[in-house]
C-alpha positions as CSV (number, residue, x, y, z in Angstrom):
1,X,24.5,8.8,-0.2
2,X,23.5,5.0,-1.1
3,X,20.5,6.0,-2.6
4,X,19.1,7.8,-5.3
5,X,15.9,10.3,-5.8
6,X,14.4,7.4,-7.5
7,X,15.0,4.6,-5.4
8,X,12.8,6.2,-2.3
9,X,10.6,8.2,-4.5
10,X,9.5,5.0,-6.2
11,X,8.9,3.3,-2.5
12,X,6.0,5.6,-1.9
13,X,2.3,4.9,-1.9
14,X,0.8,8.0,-1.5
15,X,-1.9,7.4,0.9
16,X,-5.0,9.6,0.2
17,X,-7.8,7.3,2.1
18,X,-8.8,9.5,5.5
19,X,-12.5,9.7,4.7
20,X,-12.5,13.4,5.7
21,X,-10.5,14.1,2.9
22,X,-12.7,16.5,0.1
23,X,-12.7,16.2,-3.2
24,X,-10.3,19.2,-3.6
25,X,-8.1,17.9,-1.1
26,X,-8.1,14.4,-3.0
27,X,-7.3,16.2,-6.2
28,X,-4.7,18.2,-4.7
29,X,-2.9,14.8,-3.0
30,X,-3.0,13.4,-6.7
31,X,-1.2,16.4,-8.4
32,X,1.4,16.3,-5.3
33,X,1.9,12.4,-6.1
34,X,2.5,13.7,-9.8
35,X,4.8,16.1,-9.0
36,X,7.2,14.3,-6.7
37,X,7.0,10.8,-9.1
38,X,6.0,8.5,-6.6
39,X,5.2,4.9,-7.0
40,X,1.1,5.4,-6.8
41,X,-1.3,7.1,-5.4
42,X,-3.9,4.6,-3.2
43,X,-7.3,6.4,-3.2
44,X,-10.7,6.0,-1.8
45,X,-12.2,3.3,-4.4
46,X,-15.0,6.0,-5.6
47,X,-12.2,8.4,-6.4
48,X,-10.4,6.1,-8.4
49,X,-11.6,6.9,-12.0
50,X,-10.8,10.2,-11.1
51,X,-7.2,9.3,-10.2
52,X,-6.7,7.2,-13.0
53,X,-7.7,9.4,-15.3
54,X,-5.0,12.4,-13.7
55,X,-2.7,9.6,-13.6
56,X,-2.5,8.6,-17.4
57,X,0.4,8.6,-19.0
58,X,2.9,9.7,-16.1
59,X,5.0,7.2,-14.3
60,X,2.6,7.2,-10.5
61,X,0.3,4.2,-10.9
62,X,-2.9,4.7,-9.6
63,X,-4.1,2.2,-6.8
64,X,-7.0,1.5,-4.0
65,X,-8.6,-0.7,-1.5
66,X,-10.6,-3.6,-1.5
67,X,-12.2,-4.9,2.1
68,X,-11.0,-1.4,3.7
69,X,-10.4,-1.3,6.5
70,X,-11.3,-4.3,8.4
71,X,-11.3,-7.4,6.4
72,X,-15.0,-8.3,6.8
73,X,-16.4,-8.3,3.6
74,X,-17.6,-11.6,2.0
75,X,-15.4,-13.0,-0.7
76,X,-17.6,-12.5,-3.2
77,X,-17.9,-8.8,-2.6
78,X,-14.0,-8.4,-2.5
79,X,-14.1,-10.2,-5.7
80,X,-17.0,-7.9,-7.0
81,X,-14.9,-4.6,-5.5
82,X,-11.6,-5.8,-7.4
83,X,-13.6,-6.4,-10.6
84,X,-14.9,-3.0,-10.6
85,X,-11.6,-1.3,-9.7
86,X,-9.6,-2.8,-12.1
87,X,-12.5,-1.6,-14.7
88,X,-12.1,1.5,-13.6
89,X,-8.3,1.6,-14.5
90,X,-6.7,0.3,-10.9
91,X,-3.1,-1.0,-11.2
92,X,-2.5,-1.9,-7.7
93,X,-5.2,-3.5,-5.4
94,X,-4.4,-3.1,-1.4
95,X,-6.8,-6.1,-0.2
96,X,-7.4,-6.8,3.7
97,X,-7.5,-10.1,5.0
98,X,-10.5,-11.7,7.1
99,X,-8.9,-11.1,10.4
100,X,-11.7,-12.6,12.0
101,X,-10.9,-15.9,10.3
102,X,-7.9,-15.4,10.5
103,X,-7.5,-15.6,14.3
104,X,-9.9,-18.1,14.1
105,X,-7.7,-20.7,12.5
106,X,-9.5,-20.6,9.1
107,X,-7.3,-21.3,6.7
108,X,-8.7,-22.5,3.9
109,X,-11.2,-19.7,3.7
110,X,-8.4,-17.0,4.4
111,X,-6.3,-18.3,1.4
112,X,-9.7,-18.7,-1.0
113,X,-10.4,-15.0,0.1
114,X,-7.0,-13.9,-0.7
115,X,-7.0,-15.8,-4.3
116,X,-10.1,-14.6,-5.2
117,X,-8.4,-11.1,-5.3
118,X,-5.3,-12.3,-6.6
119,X,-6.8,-14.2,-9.1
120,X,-9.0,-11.7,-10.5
121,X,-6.3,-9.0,-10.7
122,X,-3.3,-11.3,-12.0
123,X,-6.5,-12.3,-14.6
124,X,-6.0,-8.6,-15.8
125,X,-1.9,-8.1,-15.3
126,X,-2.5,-6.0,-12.4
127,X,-0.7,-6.2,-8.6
128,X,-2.1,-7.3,-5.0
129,X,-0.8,-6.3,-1.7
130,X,-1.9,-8.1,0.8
131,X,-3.2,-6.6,3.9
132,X,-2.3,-8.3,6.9
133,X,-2.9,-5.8,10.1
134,X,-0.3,-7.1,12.2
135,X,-1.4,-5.1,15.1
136,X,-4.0,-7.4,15.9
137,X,-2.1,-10.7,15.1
138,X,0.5,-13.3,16.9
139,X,3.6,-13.8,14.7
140,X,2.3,-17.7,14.2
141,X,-0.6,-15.9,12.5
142,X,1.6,-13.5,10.3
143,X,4.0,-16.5,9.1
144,X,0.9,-18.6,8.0
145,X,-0.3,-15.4,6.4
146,X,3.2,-15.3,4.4
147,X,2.9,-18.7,3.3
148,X,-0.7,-18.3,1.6
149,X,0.5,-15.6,-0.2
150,X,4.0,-17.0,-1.1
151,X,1.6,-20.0,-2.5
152,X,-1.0,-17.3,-4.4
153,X,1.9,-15.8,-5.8
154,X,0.7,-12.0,-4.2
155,X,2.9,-9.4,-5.1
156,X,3.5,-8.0,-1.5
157,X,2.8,-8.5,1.7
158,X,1.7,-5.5,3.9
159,X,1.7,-5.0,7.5
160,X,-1.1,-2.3,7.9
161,X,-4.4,-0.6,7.0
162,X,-2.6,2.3,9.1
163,X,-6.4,2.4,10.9
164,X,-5.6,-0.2,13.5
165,X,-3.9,0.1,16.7
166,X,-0.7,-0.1,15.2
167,X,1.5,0.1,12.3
168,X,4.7,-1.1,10.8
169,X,7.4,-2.1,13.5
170,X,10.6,-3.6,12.4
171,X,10.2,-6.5,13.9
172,X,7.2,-7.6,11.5
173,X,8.9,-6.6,8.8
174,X,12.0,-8.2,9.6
175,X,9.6,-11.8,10.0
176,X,7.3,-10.6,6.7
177,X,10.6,-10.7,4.9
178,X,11.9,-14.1,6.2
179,X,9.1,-16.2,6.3
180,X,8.0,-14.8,2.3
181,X,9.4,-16.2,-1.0
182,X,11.4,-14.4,-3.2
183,X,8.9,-13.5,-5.6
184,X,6.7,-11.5,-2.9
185,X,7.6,-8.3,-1.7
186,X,7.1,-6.5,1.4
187,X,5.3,-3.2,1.9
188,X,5.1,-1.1,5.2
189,X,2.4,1.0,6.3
190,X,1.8,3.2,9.0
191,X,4.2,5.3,11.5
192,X,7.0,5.6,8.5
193,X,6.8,9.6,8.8
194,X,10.4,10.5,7.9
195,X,13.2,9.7,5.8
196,X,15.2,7.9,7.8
197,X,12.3,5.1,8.9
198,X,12.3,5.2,5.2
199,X,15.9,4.3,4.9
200,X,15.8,1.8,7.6
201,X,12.4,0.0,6.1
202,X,14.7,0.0,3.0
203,X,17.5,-1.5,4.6
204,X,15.5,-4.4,5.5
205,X,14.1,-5.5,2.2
206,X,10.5,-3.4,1.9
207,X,10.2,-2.1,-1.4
208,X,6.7,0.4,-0.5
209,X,6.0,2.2,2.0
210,X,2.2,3.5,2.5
211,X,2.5,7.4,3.2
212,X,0.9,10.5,3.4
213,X,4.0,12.6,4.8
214,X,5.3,12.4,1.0
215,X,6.0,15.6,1.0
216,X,8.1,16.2,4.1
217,X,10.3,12.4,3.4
218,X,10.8,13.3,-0.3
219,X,11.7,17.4,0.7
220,X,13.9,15.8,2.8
221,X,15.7,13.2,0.3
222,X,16.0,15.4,-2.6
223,X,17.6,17.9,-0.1
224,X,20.1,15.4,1.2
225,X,20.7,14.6,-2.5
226,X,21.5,18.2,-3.3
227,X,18.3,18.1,-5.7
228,X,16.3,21.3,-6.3
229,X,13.5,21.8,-4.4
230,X,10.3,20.7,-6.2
231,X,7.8,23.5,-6.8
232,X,5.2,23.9,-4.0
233,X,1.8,24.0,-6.7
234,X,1.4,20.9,-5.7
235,X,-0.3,21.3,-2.3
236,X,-2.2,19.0,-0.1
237,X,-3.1,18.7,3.9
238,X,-2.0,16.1,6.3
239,X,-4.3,13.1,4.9
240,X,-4.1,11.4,8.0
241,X,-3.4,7.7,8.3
242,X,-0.2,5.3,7.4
């Protein structure tokens, strides 16, 4: 194997944001993030204290949304929704885009709504992945969208809410990952469901991966591995999305 438990454990954002989910079922995604080490578990933004609070002291960072999931929120209330977050203990912010302004050629506003999130979180040492939604974009678009942040100095780019019409192709990633700077990193989101889109994401430079088959992709790895199976305690439903 060219990979370790680690490596594709530490890829995973554990997606708990289907708005159906219940508060037991939110807890239970948290304890299953816990018990397979991911990277973080990215919540529904009033669930957050929760989260952070479960999440103290391990190694799975807790994270949410800001502008979820369509972009359309004024700057100053993405501003206002980071501020609060990282209050409430957030280390990782996954921020939309304006989409609308973004296909309508407005560029300064798109990058002064992206740095007003970066800003405010870099402010407070804490991450930005920025939300793209490829789905509804032309690759002129995504490349622009690249260079903002490779100027803002966001942490990752990210192809998907995983509530649009599409998801993460390879294609996008493949351009995300050429048209970025070095410093930025690439994220996937929705339709990686199994290990080996894992593998193959991995293979072209993305470092996360939005998920909420964790379970099933991590099973999976630690099998391949030869890796005991982790206890099943930790139980959660489908969550839906990614």
């Amino acid at each position: 194997m060219d990979f370790t438990y680690a490596d594709v454990a530490k890829m995973i954002d554990h997606s708990l944001l289907n708005p159906t989910l219940t508060d037991a079922e939110l807890e239970a995604g948290i304890q299953l993030a816990l018990a397979y080490d991911v990277a973080s578990v990215c919540i529904m933004p009033y669930r957050l204290k929760r989260a952070a609070q479960l999440l103290q002291g391990s190694g799975v960072q807790p994270s949410t949304t800001i502008g979820f999931p369509h972009g359309g929120h004024t700057t100053a209330m993405k501003r206002a929704e980071a501020a609060l977050a990282i209050s409430e203990g957030c280390v990782e912010l996954d921020m939309v885009v304006n989409i609308s302004q973004v296909l309508s050629g407005g560029w300064d506003y798109v990058q002064n709504d992206i740095a007003a999130v970066v800003d405010a979180a870099h402010a407070h040492s804490r991450k930005v992945k920025v939300i793209f939604e490829n789905c509804y974009l032309k690759d002129e678009h995504k490349i622009r969208l690249c260079e903002i942040c490779s100027e803002l100095h966001a942490d990752w780019v990210k192809t998907s809410t995983g509530y649009g019409t599409g998801g993460a192709t390879l294609d996008d990633l493949r351009l995300m990952r050429a048209h970025s700077a070095p410093h930025v990193q690439v994220k996937a989101a929705g339709g990686i469901r199994d290990l080996d889109a894992l593998l193959q994401v991995r293979a072209l430079g993305v470092t996360r991966c939005g998920a909420s088959r964790t379970r099933e992709m991590l099973d999976e790895a630690r099998k391949q591995l030869g890796l005991p199976a982790i206890a099943q305690n930790a139980t959660a439903a489908e969550t839906g999305g990614y």
